[in-house]
Residue, then its C-alpha position, 0 to 999 in steps of 0.5 A: x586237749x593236745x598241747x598248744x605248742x606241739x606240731x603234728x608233722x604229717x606227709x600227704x599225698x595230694x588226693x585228700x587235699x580239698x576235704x583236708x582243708x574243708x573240714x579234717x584240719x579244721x577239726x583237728x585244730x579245732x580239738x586242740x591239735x596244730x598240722x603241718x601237712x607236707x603235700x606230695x604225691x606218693x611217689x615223692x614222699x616214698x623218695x624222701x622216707x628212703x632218703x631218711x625223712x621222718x613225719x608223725x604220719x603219713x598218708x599214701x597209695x595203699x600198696x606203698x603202705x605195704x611196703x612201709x608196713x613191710x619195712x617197719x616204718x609205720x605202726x602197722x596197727x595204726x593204720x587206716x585205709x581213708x578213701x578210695x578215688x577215680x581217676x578223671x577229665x577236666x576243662x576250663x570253666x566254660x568251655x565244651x565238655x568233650x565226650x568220654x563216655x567210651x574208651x573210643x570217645x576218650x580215644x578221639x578228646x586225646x588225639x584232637x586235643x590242643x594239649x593234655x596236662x598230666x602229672x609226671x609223680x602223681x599217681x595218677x600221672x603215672x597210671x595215664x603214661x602207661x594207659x597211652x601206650x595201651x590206647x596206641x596214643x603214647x606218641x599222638x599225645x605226648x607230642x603235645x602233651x603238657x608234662x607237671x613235675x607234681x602238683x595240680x594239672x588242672x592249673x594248666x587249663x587256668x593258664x591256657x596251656x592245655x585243655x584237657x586235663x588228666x588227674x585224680x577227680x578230687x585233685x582236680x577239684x582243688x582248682x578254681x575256674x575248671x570243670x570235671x567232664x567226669x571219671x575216664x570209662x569203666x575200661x580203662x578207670x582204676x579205683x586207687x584207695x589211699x591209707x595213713x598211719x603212724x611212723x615209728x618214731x614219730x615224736x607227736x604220737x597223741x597228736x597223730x594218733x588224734x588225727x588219724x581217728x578224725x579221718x574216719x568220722x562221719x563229717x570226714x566222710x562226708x567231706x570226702x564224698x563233696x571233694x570226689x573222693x569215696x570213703x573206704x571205711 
């Protein structure tokens, strides 16, 4: 039973998000263990571990945790690769599922679109600015595009600032009041996995050593595959 008292401070890239509130911290502070998640997108998080920032562990893309690993700032030996996501579309609750069962039909539900909300750090914000030019769409969409800082872009179509709405399926999913039209076709669909581990350093290592072992049981695995994510183990 871990120590009541001690915190486990992680950082958290906002994929995992709705099965880490469903079941994986459940679990964990059921066993005993308190969490305290800092949610941001991987690209944020890298900033700040740059920057000096320190956690127990640490959960992101995995081609950042190989530079992690590559720079000695994680316990390559901890590490876990956790799930692996697809990207996807959303609407409001209610409204018409546009076609994007092509890359020409995802082409046109772009263009006619009012506004598309995508994530400027997120990875997933990422990957869409660089498929936009490859769509010959980057100017038609940008134009009326409604561009978030990080967090999650389907609270856009809530707000009726947009009705598209591009992100990671399972951070879509978080939000209340949307619809997943579905994951972006094969063509131009990337399949991300994301990966934890232990820092060096970190000052609760039984607690995060704990919580990483809880993100590979069945339950997580199946809280994985609710919230639209795979498991990758």
């Amino acid at each position: 039973m871990a120590d009541e008292q001690t915190e486990t401070r992680l950082k958290c890239a906002l994929v995992v998000r709705g099965a880490f509130d469903a079941h994986v911290v459940p679990a964990f502070e059921a066993a005993g263990g308190r969490a305290a998640i800092h949610w941001a997108p991987t690209a944020v998080i890298m900033k700040e571990i740059e920057a000096g920032a320190t956690a127990d562990a640490i959960l992101v893309l995995s081609d950042a945790m190989d530079r992690l690993i590559a720079e000695g700032k994680v316990e390559a030996e901890s590490r876990v690769d956790a799930v692996r996501s697809r990207y996807g579309i959303a609407v409001k609750a209610g409204s018409q599922h546009p076609d994007i069962s092509t890359v020409e039909a995802l082409k046109r539900t772009l263009v006619e679109a009012r506004s598309v909300a995508y994530s400027r750090t997120g990875a997933s914000g990422i990957y869409f600015a660089g498929l936009l030019p490859r769509l010959g769409l980057a100017e038609a969409v940008n134009a009326r595009a409604t561009i978030i800082p990080q967090g999650f872009t389907a609270e856009k179509l809530v707000s009726g600032e947009a009705d598209i709405a591009v992100q990671q399926i399972s951070e879509l999913m978080v939000v209340p009041g949307i619809e997943v039209v579905g994951p972006l076709p094969d063509p131009v669909q990337e399949m991300t996995t994301f990966s934890a581990a232990i820092m060096r350093g970190a000052t609760d290592r039984t607690g995060a050593a704990r919580f990483l072992a809880g993100l590979t049981t069945p339950q997580a695995a199946e809280a994985y595959r609710t919230s639209g994510l795979e498991p990758a183990f």
